[in-house]
C-alpha positions as CSV (number, residue, x, y, z in Angstrom):
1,X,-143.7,-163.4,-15.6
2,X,-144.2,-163.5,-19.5
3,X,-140.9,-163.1,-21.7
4,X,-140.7,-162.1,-25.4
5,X,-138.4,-163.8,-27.2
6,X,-136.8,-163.7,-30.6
7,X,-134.8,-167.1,-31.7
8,X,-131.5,-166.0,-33.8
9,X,-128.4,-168.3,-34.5
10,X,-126.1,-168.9,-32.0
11,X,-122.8,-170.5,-32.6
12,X,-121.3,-172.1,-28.5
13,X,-117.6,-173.3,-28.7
14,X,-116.8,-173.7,-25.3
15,X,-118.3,-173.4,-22.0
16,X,-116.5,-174.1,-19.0
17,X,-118.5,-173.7,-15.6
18,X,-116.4,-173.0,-12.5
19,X,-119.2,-173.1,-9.6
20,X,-122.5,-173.5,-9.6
21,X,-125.2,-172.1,-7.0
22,X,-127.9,-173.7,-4.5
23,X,-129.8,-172.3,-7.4
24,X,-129.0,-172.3,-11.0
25,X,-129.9,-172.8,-14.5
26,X,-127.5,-173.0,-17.3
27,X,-129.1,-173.1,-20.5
28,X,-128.2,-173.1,-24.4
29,X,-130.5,-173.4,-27.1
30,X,-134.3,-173.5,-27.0
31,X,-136.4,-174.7,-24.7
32,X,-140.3,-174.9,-25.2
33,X,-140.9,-174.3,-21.4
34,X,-138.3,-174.2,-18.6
35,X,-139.9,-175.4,-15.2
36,X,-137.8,-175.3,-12.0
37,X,-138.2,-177.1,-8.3
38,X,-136.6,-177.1,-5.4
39,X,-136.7,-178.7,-2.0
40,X,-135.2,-178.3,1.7
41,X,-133.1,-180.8,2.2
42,X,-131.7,-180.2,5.9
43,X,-131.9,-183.2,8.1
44,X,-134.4,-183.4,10.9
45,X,-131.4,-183.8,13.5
46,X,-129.2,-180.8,12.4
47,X,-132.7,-178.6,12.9
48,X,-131.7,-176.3,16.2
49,X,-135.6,-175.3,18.1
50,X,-134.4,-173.1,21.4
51,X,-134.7,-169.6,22.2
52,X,-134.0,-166.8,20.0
53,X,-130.7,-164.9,19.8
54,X,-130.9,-161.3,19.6
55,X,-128.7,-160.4,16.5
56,X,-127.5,-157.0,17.7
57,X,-127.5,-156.0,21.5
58,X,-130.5,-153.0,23.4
């Protein structure tokens, strides 16, 4: 995904963050390149193998 960007002055008093998402990126300013990770964390023990459970009934 290419973007186009055009730089212009930007004047930030105040940001106040209330939540923040499994993923998110909060950004001011510039940023010559922006590169993001992520990872499944879930321990092995709360993993649940078994048979599968129909989500809506025949």
């Amino acid at each position: 995904m290419n973007f186009e960007v055009y730089n212009r002055d930007i004047s930030v008093g105040n940001i106040r963050v209330i939540g923040v998402s499994s993923s998110a990126l909060l950004m001011v300013g510039d940023a010559q390149t922006i590169q993001l990770a992520s990872v499944f964390d879930t321990p092995a023990e709360s993993l649940i193998i078994g048979p599968s459970v129909p989500l809506a009934p025949k």
